[in-house]
C-alpha positions as CSV (number, residue, x, y, z in Angstrom):
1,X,0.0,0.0,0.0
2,X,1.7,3.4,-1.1
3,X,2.2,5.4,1.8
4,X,0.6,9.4,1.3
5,X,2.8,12.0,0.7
6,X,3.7,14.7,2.2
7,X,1.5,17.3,0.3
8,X,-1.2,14.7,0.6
9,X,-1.3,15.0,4.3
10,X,-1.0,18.4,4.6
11,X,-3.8,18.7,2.5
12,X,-5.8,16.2,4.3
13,X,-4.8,18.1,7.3
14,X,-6.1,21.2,5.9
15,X,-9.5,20.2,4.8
16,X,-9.9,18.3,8.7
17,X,-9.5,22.0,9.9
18,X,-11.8,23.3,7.3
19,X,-14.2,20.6,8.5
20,X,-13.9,21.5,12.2
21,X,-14.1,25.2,11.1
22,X,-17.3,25.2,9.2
23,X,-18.7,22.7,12.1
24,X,-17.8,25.4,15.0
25,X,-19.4,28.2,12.6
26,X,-22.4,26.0,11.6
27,X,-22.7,25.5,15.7
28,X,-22.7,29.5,16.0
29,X,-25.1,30.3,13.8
30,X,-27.7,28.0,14.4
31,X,-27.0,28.2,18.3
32,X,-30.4,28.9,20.2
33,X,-28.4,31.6,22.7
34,X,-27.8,35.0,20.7
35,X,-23.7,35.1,19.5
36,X,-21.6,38.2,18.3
37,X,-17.6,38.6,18.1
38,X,-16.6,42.5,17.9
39,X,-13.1,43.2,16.7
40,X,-10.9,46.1,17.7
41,X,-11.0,48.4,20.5
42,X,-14.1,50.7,18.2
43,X,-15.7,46.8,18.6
44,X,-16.5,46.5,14.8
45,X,-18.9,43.0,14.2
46,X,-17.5,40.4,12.6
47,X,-19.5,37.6,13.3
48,X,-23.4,37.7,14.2
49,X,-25.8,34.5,14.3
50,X,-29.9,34.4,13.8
51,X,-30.3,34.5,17.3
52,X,-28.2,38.3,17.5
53,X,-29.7,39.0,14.7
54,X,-33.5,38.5,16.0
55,X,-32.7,39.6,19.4
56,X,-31.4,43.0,17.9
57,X,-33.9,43.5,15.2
58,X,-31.8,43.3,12.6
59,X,-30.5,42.1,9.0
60,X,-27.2,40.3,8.8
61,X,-26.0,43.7,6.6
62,X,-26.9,46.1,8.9
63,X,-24.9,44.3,11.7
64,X,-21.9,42.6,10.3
65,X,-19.0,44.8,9.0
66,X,-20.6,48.1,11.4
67,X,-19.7,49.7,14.7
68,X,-21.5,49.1,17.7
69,X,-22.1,52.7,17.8
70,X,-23.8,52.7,14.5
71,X,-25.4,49.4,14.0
72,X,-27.0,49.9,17.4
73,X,-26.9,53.2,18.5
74,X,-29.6,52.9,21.3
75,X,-27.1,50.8,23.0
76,X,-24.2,54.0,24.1
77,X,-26.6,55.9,25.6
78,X,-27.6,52.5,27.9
79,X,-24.1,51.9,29.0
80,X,-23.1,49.2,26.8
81,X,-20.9,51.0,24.9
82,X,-18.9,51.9,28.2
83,X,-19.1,48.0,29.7
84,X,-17.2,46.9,26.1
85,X,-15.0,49.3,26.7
86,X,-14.0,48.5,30.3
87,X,-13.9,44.6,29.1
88,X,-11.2,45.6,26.0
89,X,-9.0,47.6,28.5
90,X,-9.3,45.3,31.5
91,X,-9.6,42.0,30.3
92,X,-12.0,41.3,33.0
93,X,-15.5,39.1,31.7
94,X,-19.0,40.9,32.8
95,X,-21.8,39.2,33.1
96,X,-25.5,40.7,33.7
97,X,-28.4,39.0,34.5
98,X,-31.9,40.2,33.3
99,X,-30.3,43.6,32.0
100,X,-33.0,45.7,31.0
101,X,-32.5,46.6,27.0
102,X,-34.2,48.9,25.0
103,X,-33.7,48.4,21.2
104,X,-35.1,49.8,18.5
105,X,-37.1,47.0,16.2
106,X,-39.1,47.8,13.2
107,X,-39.7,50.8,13.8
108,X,-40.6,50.7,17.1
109,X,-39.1,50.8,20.4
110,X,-39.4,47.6,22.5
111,X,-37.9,46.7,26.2
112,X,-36.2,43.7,26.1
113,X,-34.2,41.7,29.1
114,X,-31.3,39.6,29.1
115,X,-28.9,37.2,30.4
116,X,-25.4,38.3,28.8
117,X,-21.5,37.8,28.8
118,X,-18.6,39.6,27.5
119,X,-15.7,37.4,27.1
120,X,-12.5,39.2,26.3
121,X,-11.0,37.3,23.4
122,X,-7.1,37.4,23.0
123,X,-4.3,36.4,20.0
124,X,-1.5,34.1,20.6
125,X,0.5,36.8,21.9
126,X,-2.3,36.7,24.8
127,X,-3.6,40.7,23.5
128,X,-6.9,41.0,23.3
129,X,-8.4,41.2,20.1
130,X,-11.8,41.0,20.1
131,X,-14.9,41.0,22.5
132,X,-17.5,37.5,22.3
133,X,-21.1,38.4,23.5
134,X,-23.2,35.6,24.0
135,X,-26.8,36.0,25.5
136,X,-30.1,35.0,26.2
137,X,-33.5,36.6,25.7
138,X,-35.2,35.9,29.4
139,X,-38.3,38.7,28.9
140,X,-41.2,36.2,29.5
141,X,-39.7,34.9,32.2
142,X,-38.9,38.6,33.6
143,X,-42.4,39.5,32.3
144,X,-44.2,36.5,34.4
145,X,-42.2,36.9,37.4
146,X,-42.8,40.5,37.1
147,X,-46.4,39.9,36.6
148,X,-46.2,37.3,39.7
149,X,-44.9,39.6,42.1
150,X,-47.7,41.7,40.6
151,X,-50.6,39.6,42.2
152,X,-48.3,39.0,45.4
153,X,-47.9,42.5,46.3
154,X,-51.6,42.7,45.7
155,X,-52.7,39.5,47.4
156,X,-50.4,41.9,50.1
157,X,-52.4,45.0,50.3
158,X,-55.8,42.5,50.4
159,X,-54.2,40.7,53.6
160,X,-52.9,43.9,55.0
161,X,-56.1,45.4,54.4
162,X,-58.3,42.3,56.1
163,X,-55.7,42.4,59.2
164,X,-56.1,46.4,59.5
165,X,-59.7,46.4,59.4
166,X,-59.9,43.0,61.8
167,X,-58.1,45.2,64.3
168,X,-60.8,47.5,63.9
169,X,-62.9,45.4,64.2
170,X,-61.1,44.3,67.3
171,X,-60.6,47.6,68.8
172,X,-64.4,48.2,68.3
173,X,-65.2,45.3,70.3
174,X,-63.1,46.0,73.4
175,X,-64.3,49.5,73.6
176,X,-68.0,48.0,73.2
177,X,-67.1,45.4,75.9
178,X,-65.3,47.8,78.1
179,X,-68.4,50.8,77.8
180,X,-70.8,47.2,78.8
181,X,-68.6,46.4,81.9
182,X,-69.6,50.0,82.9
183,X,-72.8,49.9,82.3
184,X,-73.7,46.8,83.7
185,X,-71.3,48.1,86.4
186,X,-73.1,51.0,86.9
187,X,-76.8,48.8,87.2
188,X,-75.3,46.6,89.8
189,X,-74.2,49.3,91.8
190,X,-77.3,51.5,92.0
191,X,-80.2,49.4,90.8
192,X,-79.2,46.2,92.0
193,X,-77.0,47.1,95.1
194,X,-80.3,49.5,96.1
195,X,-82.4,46.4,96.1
196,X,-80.7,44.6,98.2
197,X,-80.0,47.5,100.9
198,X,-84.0,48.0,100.9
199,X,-83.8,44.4,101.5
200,X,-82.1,44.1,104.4
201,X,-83.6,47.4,105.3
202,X,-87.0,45.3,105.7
203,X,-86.1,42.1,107.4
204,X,-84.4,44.4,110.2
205,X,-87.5,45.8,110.5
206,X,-89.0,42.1,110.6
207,X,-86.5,40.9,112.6
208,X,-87.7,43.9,115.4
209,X,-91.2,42.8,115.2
210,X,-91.1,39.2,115.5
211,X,-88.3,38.7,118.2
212,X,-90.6,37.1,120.8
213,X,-91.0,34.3,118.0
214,X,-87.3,33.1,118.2
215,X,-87.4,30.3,114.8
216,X,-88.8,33.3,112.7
217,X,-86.2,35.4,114.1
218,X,-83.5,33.1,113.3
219,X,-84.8,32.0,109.5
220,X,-84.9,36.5,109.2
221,X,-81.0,36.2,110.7
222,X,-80.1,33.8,108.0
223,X,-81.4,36.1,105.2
224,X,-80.2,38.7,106.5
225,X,-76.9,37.3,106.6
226,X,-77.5,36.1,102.7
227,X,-78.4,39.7,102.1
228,X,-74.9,41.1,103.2
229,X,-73.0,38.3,100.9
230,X,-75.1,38.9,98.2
231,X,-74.5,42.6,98.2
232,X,-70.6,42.0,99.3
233,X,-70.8,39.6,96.0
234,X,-72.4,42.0,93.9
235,X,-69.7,45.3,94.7
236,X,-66.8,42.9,94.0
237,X,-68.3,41.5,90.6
238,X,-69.1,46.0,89.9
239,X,-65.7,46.0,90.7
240,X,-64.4,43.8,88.6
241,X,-66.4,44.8,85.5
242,X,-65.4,48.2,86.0
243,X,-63.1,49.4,88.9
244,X,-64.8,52.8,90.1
245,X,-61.7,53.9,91.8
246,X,-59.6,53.8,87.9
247,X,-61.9,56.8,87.4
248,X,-61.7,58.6,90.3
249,X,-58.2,57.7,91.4
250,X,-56.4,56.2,88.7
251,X,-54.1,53.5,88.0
252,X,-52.4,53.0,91.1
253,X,-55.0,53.2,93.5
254,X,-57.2,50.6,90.9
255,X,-54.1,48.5,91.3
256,X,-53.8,48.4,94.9
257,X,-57.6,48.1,95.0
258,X,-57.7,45.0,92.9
259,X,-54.7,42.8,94.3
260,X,-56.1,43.1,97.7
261,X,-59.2,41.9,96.7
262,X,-57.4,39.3,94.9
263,X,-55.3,38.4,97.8
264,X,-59.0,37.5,99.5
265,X,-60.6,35.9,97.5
266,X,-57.9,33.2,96.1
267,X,-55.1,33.0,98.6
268,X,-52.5,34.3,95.6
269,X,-50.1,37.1,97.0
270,X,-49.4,39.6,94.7
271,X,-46.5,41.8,95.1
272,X,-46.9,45.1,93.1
273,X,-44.1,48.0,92.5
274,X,-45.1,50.8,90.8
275,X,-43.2,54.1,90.6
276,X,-44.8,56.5,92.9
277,X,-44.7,59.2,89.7
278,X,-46.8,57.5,87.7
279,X,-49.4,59.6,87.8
280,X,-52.9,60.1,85.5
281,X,-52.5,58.4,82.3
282,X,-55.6,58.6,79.7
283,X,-58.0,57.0,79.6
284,X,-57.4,54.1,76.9
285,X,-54.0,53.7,78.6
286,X,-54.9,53.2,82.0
287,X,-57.6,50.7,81.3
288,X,-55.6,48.6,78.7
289,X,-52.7,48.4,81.9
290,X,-55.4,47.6,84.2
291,X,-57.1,44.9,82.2
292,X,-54.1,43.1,81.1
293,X,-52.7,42.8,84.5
294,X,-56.1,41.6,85.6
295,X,-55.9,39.0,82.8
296,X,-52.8,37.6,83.9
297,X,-53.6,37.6,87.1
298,X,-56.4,35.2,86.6
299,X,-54.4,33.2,83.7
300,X,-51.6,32.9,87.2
301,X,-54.1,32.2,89.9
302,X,-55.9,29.1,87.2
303,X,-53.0,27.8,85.2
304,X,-49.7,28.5,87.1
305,X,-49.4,26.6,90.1
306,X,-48.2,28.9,92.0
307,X,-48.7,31.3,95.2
308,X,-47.0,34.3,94.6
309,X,-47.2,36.3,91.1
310,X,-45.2,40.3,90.5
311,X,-46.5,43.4,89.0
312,X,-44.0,45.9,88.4
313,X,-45.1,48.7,86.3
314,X,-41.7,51.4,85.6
315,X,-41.9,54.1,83.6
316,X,-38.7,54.5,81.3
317,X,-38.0,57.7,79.4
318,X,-41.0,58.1,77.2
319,X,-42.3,54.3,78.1
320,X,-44.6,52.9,80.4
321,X,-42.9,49.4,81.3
322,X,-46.0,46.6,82.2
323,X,-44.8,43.1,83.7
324,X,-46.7,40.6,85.3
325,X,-44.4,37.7,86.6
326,X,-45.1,34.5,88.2
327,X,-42.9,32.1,89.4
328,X,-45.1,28.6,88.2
329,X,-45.1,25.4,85.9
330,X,-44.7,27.9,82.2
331,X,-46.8,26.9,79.8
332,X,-45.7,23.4,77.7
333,X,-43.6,23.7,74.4
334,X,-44.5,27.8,74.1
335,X,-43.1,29.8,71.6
336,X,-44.5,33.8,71.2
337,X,-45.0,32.7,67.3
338,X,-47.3,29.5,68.7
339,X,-51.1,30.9,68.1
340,X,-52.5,27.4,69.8
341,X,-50.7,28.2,72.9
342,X,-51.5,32.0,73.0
343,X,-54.8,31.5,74.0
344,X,-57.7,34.0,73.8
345,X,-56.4,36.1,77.1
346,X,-53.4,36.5,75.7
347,X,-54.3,37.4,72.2
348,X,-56.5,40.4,74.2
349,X,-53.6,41.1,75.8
350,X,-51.4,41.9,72.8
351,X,-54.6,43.6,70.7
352,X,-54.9,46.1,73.5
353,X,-51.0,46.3,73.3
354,X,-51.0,47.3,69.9
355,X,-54.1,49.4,69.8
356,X,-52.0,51.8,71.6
357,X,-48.9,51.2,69.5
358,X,-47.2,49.2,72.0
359,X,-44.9,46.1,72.3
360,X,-45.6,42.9,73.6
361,X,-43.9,39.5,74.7
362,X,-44.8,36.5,76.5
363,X,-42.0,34.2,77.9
364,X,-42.9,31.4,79.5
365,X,-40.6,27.9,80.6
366,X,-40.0,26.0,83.2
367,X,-39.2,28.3,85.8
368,X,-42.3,30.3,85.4
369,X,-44.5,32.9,82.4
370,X,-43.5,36.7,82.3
371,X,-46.3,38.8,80.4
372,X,-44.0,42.1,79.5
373,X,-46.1,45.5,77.7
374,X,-44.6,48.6,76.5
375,X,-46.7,51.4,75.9
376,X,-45.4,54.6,74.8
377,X,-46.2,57.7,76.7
378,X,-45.2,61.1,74.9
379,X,-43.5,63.7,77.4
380,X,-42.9,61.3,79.9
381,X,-39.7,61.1,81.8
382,X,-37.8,59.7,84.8
């Protein structure tokens, strides 16, 4: 077999590179991402395949052979023009992701956005020669998650919406429930409590008449003992619904008031420091304070297992400082973010809290629960 010649193999050779060459270019210009080489530092085209071409919005002439600056002059005025520079001088490869484009195609001026790179492309001497671009058209994918964030911001607003007007809803109700306790407060005091005093009032005057019959007079003793619980029972449950002495005194005195009545009727000592200078708060304030340390209170004395709670109630710069401390069994597994555990008190609590643009916390483990409220209180100082 004759062995090929020298110019045979070089000519093999050749056409093998010729191959490869019109493979690479064939690869180029039917690639599905968008391909340009510019040559020189003015970054003159050279090379452009049907996905440049499309993306730019224009014909192979009007590209190839032209400056940047002239093929696409929209470009310079978006920056581009100063990126290829900055690539050519540096050497350094940029890459953008979802750049906003804005091209000129037929006619018409359209937004585009895409997912580019400018690789620096250098000689055997290792100078750089040339600039590649390669990129990808990613507007409907912009578009859609644009549109997408769209409908979340405004699912957003709805939900912020609902929550605002469910806390005015909210607010509503306290101020209805709280305007209630008074009222009903108010009837159980005068009609109620005025009942019973006439009452009593007449089996004294029984009990005068019949005391030569001694089992009458006793049955009238045993009413008249019933008489004085029932109207005891009646001033503590006034008392409860709404304190008289949180109008008339204010906080402190309520307070004071309220844990000693505690301290009778359930056994649970209560140990209260409040700074002597907190003085009249309004009205809102006051009765928020007062009804969420009445709350815990009663969440201490049924769930807590425990003797003793703490009130201390400080007021710090321009905040009033609530906490209600007991020393008990915590409440199981809690977290402030668990909504099962933060039962209905609690959630009261907080609503109250932040109906007078306040801050709340609950922390609560084994060594006992701590109810903390902060309630701003303009021009007040210590």
């Amino acid at each position: 077999m004759k062995r090929p010649t020298d110019i045979e193999k070089t000519r093999w050779l050749r056409g093998q590179v010729k191959f490869v060459r019109n493979q690479l270019r064939d690869f180029f210009v039917e690639a599905p991402s968008a391909m340009a080489l510019l040559s020189g530092p003015d970054h003159r085209f050279v090379f452009a395949n049907r996905a440049y071409l499309k993306m730019a919005g224009r014909g192979r002439n009007e590209i190839v052979g032209q400056f940047l600056k002239d093929a696409l002059p929209e470009l310079v005025d978006q920056g581009f023009l100063d990126l290829l520079n900055r690539v050519y001088q540096t050497g350094e490869v940029f890459a953008a992701s979802a750049r906003e484009v804005s091209l000129t195609r037929a006619g018409k001026k359209q937004t585009i956005y895409v997912d580019f790179t400018y690789f620096p492309m250098r000689n055997h001497a290792g100078e750089i020669e040339g600039i590649l671009f390669q990129g990808i058209d990613v507007t409907d994918h912009v578009l859609t998650l644009f549109e997408l964030e769209k409908r979340v911001s405004e699912r957003t607003r709805k939900l912020e919406r609902a929550e605002r007007s469910m806390r005015a809803l909210n607010h509503e109700l306290m101020l209805a429930r709280d305007e209630e306790s008074r009222r009903i407060s108010l009837e159980l005091h005068d009609s109620v409590g005025q009942l019973i005093a006439a009452l009593q009032w007449k089996l004294v005057s029984a009990q005068g008449i019949v005391d030569f019959q001694a089992t009458v007079a006793g049955y009238i003793a045993v009413c008249l003992g019933l008489a004085e619980d029932i109207s005891k029972e009646i001033r503590t449950i006034s008392h409860l619904l709404h304190p008289p002495l949180l109008d008339e005194a204010g906080l402190s005195a309520a307070l004071h008031s309220y844990i000693e009545g505690m301290r009778e009727r359930s056994g649970l000592a209560v140990f209260l420091e409040i700074d002597s200078d907190v003085g009249r708060l309004s009205q809102d304030l006051e009765m928020a304070v007062f009804r969420i340390v009445q709350e815990a209170l009663m969440n201490i004395h049924h769930h807590a297992r425990t003797s003793e709670a703490f009130v201390r109630i400080h007021l710090v710069s321009s905040s009033l400082l609530v906490e209600i401390e007991d020393r008990g069994q915590g409440i199981a597994d809690f977290t402030s973010l668990d909504r099962q555990k933060m039962g209905v008190g609690l959630r009261g609590m907080r609503e109250r809290v932040r109906r007078l643009s306040g801050q709340f916390q609950v922390l609560s483990g084994k060594k006992g629960t701590t109810v903390k409220a902060t309630f701003p209180v303009p021009g007040a100082t210590n």
